[in-house]
SEROFI-98940 format. One line per 10 residues: their letters; for each residue x, y, z of N, C-alpha, C. Coordinates in nm, 3 decimals. Atoms other than C-alpha are relative to their C-alpha. Layout:
BEGIN
a	X:Y:Z:X:Y:Z:X:Y:Z ~ ...
***
This chain:
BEGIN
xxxxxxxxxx	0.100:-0.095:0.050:10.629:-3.771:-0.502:0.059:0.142:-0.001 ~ -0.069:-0.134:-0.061:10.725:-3.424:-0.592:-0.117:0.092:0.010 ~ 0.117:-0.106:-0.062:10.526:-3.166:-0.425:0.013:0.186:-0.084 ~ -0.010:-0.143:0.050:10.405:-2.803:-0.556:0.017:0.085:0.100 ~ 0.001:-0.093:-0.109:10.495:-2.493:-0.361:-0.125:0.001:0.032 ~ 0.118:-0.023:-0.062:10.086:-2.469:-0.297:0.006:-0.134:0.059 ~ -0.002:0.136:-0.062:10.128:-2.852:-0.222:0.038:0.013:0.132 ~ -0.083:-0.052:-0.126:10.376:-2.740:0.057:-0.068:0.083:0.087 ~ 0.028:-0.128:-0.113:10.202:-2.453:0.191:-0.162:-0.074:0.030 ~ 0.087:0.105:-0.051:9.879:-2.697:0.222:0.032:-0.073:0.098
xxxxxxxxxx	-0.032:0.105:-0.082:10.033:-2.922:0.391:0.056:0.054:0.113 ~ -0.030:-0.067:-0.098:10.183:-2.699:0.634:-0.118:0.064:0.061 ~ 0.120:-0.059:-0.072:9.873:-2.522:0.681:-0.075:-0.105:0.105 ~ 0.092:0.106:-0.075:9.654:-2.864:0.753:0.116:-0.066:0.143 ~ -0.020:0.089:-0.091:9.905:-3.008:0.972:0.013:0.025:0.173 ~ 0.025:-0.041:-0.099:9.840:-2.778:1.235:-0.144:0.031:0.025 ~ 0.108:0.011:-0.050:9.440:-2.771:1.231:-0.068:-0.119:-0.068 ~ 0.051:0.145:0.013:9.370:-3.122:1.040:-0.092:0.054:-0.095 ~ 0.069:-0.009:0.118:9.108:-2.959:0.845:-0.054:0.098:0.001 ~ 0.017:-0.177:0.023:8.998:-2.647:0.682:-0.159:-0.005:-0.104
xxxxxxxxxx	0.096:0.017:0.097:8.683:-2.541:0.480:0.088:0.074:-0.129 ~ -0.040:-0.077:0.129:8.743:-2.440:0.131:0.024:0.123:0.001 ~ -0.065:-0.122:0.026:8.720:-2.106:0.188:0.123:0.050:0.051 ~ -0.135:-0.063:-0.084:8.971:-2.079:0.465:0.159:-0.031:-0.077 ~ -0.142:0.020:0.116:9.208:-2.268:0.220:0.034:0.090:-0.099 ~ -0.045:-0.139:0.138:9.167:-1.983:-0.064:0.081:0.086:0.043 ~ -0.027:-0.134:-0.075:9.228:-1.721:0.238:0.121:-0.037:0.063 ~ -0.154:0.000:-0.037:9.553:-1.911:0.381:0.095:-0.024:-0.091 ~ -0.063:0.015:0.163:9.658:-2.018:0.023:-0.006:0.098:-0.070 ~ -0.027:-0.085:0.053:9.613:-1.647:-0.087:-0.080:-0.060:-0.173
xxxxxxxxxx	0.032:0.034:0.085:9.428:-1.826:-0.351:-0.158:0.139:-0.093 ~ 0.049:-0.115:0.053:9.252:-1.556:-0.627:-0.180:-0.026:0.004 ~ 0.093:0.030:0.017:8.925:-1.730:-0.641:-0.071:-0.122:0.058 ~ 0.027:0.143:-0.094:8.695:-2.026:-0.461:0.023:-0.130:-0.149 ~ -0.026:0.096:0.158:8.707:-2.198:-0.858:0.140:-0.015:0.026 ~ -0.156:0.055:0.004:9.074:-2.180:-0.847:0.049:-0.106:0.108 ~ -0.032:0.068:-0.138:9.049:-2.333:-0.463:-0.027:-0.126:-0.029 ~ 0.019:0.202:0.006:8.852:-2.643:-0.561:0.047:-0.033:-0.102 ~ -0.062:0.098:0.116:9.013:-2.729:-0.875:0.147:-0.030:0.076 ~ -0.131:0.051:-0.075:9.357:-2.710:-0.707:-0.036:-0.142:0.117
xxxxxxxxxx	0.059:0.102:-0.134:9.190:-2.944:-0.379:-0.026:-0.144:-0.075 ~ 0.044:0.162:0.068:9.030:-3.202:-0.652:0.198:-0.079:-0.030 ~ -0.128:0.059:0.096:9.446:-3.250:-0.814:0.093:-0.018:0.195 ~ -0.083:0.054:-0.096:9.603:-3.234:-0.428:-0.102:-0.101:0.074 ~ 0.027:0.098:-0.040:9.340:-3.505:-0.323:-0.009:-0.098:-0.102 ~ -0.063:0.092:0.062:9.388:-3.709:-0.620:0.116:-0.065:0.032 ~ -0.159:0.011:-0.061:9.773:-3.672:-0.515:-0.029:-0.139:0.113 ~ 0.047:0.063:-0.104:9.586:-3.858:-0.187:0.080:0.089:0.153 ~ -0.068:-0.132:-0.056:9.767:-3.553:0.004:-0.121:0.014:0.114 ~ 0.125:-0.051:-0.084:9.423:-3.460:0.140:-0.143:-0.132:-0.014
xxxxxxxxxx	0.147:0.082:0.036:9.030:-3.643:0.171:-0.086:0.147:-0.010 ~ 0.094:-0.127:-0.034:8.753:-3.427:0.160:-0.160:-0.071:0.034 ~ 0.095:0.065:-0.058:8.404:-3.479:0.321:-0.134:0.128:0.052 ~ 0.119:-0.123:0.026:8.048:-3.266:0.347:-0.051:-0.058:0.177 ~ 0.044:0.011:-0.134:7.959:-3.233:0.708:-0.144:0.103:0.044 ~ 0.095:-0.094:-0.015:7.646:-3.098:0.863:0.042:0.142:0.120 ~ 0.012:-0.094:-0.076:7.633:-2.729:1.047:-0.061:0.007:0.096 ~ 0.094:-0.036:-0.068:7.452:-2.592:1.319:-0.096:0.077:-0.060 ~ 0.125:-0.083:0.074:7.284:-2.375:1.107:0.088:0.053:-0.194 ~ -0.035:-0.012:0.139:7.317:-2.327:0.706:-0.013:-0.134:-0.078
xxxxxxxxxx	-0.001:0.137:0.071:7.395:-2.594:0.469:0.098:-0.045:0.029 ~ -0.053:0.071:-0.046:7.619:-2.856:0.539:0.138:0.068:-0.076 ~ -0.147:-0.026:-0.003:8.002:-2.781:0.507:0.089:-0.085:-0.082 ~ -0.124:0.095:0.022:8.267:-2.914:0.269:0.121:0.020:0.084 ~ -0.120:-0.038:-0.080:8.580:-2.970:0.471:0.094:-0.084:-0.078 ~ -0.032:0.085:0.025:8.867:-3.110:0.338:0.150:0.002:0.107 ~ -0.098:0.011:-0.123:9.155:-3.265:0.591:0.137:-0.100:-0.061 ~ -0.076:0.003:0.053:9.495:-3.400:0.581:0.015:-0.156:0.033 ~ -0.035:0.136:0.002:9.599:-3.782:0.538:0.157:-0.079:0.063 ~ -0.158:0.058:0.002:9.840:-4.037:0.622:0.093:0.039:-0.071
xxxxxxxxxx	-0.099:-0.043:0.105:10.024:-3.958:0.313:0.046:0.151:0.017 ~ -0.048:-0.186:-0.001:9.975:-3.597:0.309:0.098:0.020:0.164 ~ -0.003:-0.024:-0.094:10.078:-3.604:0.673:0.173:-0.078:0.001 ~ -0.076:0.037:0.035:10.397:-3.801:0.558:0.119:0.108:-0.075 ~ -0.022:-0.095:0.067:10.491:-3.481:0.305:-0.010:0.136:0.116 ~ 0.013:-0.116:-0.040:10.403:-3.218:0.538:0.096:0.061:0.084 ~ -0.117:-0.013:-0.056:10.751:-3.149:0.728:0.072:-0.042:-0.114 ~ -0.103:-0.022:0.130:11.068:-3.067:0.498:0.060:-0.115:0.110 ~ -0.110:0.082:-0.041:11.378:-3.354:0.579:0.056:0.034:0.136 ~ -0.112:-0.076:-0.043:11.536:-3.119:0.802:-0.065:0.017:0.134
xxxxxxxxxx	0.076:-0.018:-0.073:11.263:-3.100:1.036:-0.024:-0.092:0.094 ~ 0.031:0.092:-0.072:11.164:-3.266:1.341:-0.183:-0.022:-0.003 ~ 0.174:0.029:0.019:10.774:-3.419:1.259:-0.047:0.002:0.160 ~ 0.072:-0.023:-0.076:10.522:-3.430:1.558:-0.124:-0.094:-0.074 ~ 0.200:0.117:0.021:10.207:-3.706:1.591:-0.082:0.067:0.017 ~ 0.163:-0.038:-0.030:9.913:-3.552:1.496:-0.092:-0.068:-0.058 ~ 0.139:0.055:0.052:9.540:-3.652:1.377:-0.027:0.018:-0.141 ~ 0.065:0.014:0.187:9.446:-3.740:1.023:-0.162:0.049:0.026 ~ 0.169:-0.067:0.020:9.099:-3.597:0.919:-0.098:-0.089:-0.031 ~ 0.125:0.124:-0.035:8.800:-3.794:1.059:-0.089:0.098:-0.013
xxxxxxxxxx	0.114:-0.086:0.011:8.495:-3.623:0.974:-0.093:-0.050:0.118 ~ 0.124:0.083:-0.130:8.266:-3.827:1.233:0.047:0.056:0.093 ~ -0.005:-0.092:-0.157:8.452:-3.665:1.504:-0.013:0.129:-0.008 ~ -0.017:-0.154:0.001:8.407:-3.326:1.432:-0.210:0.018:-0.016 ~ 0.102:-0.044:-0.058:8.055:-3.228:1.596:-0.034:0.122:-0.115 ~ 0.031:-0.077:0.057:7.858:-2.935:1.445:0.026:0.092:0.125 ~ -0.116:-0.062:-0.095:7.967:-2.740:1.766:0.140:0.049:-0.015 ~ -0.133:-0.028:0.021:8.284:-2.791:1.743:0.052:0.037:-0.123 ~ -0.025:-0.052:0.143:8.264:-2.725:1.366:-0.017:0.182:0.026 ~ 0.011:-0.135:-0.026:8.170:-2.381:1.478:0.109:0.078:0.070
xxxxxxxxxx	-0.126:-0.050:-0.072:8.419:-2.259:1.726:0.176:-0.042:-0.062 ~ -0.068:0.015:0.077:8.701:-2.443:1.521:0.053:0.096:-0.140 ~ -0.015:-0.091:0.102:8.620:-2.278:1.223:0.023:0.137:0.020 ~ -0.085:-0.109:-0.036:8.659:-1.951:1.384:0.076:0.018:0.037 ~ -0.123:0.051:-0.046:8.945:-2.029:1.546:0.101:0.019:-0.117 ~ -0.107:0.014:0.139:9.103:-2.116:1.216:0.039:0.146:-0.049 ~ 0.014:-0.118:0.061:8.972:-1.795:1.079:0.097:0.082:0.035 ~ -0.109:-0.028:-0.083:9.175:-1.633:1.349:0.109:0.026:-0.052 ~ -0.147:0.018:0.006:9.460:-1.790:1.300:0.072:0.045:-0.113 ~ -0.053:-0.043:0.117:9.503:-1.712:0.905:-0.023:0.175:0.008
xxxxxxxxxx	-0.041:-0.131:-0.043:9.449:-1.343:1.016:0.130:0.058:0.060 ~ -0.081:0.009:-0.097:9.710:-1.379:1.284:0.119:0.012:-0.088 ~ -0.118:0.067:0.034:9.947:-1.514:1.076:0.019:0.095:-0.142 ~ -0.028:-0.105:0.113:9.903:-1.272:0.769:0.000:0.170:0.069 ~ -0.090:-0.094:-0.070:9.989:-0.997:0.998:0.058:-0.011:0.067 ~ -0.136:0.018:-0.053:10.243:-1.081:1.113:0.033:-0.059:0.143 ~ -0.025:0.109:-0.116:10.195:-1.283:1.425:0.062:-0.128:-0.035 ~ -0.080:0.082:0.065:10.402:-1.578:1.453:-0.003:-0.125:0.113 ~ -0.015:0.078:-0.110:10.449:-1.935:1.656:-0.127:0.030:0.051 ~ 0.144:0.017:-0.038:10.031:-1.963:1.637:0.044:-0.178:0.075
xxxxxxxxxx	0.030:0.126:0.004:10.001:-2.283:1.850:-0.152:-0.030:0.056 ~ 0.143:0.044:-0.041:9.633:-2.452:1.922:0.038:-0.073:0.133 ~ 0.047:0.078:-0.133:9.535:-2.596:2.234:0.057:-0.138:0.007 ~ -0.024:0.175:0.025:9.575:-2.992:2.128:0.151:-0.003:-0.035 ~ -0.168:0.030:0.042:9.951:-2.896:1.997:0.069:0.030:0.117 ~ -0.066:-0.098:-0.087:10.032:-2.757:2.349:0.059:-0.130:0.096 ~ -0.022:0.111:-0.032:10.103:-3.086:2.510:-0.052:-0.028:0.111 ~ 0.093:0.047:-0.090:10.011:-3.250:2.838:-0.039:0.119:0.106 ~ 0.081:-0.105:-0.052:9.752:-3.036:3.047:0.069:-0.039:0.160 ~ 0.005:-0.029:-0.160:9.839:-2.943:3.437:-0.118:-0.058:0.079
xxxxxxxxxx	0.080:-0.059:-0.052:9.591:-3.033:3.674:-0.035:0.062:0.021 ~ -0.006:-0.163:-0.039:9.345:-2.802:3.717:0.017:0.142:-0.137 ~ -0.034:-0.158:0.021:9.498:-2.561:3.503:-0.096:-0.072:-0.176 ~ 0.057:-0.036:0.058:9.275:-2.454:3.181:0.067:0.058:-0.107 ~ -0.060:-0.045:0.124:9.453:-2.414:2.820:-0.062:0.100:-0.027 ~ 0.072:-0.103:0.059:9.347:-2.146:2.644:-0.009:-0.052:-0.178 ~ -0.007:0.042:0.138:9.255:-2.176:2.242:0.068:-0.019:-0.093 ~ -0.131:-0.016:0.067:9.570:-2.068:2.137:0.129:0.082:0.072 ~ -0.099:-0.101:-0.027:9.906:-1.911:2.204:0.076:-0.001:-0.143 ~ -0.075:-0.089:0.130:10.073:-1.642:1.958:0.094:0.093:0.066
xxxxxxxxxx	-0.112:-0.126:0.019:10.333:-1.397:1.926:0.004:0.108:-0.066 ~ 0.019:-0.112:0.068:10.268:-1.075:1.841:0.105:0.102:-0.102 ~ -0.146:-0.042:0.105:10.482:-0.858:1.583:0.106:0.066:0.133 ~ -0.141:-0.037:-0.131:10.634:-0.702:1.911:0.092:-0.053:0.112 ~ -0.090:0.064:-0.072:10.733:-1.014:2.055:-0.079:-0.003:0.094 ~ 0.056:-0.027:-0.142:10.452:-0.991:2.330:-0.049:-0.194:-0.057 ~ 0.111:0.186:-0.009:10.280:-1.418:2.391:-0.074:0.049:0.054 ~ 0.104:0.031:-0.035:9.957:-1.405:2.438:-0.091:-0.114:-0.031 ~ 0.127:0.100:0.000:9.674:-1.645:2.513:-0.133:0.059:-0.019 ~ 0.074:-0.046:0.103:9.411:-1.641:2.294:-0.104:-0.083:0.015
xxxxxxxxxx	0.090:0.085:-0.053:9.091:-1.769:2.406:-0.130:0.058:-0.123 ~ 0.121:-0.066:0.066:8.752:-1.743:2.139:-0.102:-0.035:0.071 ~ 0.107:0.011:-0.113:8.440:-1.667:2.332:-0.090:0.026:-0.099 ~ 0.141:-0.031:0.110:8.148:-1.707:2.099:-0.176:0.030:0.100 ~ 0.156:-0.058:-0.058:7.870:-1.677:2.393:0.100:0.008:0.122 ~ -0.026:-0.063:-0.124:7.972:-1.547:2.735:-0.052:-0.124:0.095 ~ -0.004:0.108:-0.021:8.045:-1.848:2.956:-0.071:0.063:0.166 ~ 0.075:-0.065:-0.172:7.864:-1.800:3.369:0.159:0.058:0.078 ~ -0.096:-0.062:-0.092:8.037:-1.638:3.640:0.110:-0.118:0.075 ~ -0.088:0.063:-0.022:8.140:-1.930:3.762:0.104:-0.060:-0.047
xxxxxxxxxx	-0.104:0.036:0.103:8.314:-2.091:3.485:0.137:0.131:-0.003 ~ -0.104:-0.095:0.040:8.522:-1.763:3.431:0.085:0.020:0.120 ~ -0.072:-0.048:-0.101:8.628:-1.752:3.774:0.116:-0.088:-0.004 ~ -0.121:0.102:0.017:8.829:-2.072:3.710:0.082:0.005:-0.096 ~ -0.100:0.008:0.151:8.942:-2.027:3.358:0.048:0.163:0.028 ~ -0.076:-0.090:-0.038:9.068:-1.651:3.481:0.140:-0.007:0.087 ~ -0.094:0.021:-0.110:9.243:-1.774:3.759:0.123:-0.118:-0.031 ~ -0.089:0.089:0.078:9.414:-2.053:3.555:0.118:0.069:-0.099 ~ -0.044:-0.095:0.054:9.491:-1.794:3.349:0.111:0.077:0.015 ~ -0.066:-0.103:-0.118:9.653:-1.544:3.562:0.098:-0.080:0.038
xxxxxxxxxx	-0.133:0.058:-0.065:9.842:-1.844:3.737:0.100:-0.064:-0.083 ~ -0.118:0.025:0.060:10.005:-1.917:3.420:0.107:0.058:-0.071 ~ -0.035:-0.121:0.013:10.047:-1.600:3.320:0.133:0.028:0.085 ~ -0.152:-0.013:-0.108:10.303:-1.577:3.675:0.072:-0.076:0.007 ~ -0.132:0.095:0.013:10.474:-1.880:3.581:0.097:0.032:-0.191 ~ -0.108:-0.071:0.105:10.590:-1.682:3.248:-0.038:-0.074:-0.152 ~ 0.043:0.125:0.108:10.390:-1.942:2.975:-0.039:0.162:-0.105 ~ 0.021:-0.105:0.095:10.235:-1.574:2.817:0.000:0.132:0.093 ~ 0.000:-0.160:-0.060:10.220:-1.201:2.896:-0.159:0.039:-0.031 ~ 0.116:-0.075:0.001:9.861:-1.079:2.771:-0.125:-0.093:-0.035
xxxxxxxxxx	0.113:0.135:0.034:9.499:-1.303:2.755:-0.091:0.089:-0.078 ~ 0.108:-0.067:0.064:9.298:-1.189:2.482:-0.129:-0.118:-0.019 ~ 0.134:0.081:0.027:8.927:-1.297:2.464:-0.055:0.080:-0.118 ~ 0.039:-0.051:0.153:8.823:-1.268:2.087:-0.163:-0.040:-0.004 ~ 0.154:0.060:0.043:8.435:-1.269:2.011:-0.058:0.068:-0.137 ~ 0.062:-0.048:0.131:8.230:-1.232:1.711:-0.029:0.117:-0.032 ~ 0.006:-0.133:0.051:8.149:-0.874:1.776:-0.006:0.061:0.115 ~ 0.010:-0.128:-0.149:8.180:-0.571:1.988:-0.076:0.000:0.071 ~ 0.097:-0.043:-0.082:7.894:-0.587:2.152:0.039:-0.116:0.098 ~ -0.030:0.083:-0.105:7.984:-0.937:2.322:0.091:0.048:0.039
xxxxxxxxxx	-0.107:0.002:-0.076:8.302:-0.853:2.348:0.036:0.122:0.132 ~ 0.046:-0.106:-0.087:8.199:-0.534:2.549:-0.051:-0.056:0.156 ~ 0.112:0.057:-0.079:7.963:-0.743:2.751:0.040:-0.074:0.090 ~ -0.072:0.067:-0.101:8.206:-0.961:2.841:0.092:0.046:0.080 ~ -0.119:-0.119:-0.103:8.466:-0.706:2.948:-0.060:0.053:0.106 ~ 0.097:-0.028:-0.116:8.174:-0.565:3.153:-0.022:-0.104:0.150 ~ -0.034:0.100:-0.111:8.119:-0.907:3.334:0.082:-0.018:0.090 ~ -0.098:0.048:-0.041:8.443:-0.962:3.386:0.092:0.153:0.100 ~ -0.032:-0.089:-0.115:8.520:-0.610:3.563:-0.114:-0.001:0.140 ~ 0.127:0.107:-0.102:8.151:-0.754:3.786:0.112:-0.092:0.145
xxxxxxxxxx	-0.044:0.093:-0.056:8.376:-1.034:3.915:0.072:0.024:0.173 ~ -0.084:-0.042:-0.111:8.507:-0.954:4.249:0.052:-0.072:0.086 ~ -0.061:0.114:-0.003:8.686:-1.279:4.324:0.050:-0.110:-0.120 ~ -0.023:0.170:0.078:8.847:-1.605:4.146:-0.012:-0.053:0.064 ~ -0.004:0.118:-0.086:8.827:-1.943:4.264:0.165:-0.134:-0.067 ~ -0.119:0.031:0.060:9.148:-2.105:4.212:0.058:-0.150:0.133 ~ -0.038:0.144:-0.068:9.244:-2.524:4.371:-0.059:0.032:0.152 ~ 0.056:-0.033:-0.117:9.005:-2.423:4.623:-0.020:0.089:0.105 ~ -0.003:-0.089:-0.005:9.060:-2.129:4.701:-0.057:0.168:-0.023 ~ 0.062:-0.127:0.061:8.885:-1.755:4.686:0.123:0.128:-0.026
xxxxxxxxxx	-0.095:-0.122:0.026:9.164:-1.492:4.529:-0.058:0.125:-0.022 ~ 0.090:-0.112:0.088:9.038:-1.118:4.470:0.107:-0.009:-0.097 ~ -0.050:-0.080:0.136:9.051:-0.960:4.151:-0.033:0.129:0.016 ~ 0.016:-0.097:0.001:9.153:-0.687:4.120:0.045:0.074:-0.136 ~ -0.041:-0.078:0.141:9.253:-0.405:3.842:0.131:-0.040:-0.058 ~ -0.125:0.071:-0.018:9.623:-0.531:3.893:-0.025:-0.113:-0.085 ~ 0.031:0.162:0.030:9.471:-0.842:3.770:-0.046:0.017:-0.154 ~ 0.055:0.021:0.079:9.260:-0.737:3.505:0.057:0.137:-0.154 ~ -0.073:-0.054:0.174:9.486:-0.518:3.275:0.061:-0.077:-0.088 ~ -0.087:0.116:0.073:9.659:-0.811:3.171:-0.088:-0.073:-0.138
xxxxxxxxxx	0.173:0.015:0.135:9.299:-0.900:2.949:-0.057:0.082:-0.040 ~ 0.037:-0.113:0.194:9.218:-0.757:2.569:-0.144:-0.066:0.021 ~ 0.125:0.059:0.046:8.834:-0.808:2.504:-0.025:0.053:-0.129 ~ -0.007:-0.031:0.133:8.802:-0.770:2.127:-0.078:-0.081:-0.090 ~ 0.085:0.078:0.098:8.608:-0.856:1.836:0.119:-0.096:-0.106 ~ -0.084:0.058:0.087:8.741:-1.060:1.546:0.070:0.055:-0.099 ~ -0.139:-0.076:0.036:8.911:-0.783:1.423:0.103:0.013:-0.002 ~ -0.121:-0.043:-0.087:9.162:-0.762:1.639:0.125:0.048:-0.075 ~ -0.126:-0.005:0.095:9.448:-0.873:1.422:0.059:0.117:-0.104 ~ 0.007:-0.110:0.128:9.356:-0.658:1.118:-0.007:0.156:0.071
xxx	-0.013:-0.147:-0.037:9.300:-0.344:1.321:0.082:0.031:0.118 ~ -0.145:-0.103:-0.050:9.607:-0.269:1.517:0.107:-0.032:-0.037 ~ -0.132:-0.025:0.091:9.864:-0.353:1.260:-0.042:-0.003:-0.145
***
């Protein structure tokens, strides 16, 4: 099969989040229009490259998504490359939840990556989990070379929860995995709210353990809207 450069840059896109909505495909495909998006989508799932499938939301109307296939998933690494087992696109597993936080996530990431961040990896590509220890949503590389962990906080999780996923944080932070933890939320006001909380905290809890926190601790965490990307480069 010979593939189109948009064929290519599809297939590279999906094979690191499995499946995208239409629009996010226009916006990582640089594509001029959502007409130009689905006519291209109908000729690369003909190809059998991709499926596509209408899922319900939490709120709105239900969602086209379309995800990447055996085949496509066959094409999506050049010769030269070493492939990686990932997930073909099952629509039944993808919750209306998880359709939410995903999809921003994604959003994210095609921000990230069109300024110039680089070596986005997701959570599920990061490989086997630590006891105990608490992935974060993503790790990136900033244009200055800084790794950070990249966590999206769409509602402000309890005190307790944060004390563990901070302290997981932090302790992977001192084994050298990233340098800065940004918590991204939908808008300034959470992300305010949560920065607020989270200077509140006046302990972690960490393999049983009570650690303080202190300021030492907590410069190392960005609280930011979904801006981020776009407004400081």
């Amino acid at each position: 099969m010979t593939l189109s450069p948009l064929d290519k840059a599809l297939l590279m896109f999906l094979r690191e989040d499995t499946w995208a909505t239409v629009v996010n495909v226009q916006l990582a495909l640089k594509q001029q229009s959502i007409q130009a998006t689905h006519q291209y989508l109908k000729r690369a799932e003909a190809k059998g490259l991709i499926a596509s499938s209408n899922i319900a939301a939490s709120f709105g109307r239900p969602q086209k998504l379309v995800g990447i296939t055996e085949l496509g998933h066959a094409y999506a690494w050049e010769l030269d490359e070493c492939p990686t087992n990932r997930r073909v696109f099952n629509s039944s597993k993808i919750s209306p939840a998880m359709f939410a936080h995903e999809n921003d996530l994604q959003k994210l990431r095609i921000s990230a990556i069109q300024n110039n961040w680089k070596d986005w990896r997701n959570a599920k590509h990061l490989g086997t989990r630590l006891q105990a220890t608490k992935y974060p949503d993503a790790i990136a590389c900033s244009p200055a070379n800084i790794t950070y962990c990249i966590e999206v906080e769409r509602e402000i999780k309890s005190s307790k929860r944060l004390r563990t996923i901070f302290a997981s944080h932090l302790s992977m932070r001192k084994k050298g995995h990233w340098e800065k933890i940004l918590y991204l939320c939908p808008s300034s006001e959470i992300a305010k709210r949560l920065a607020r909380k989270a200077s509140t905290l006046s302990y972690l809890t960490w393999e049983g353990r009570r650690i303080s926190l202190r300021n030492e601790h907590l410069i190392h965490f960005i609280f930011a809207d979904y801006g981020y990307f776009k407004s400081i480069y």
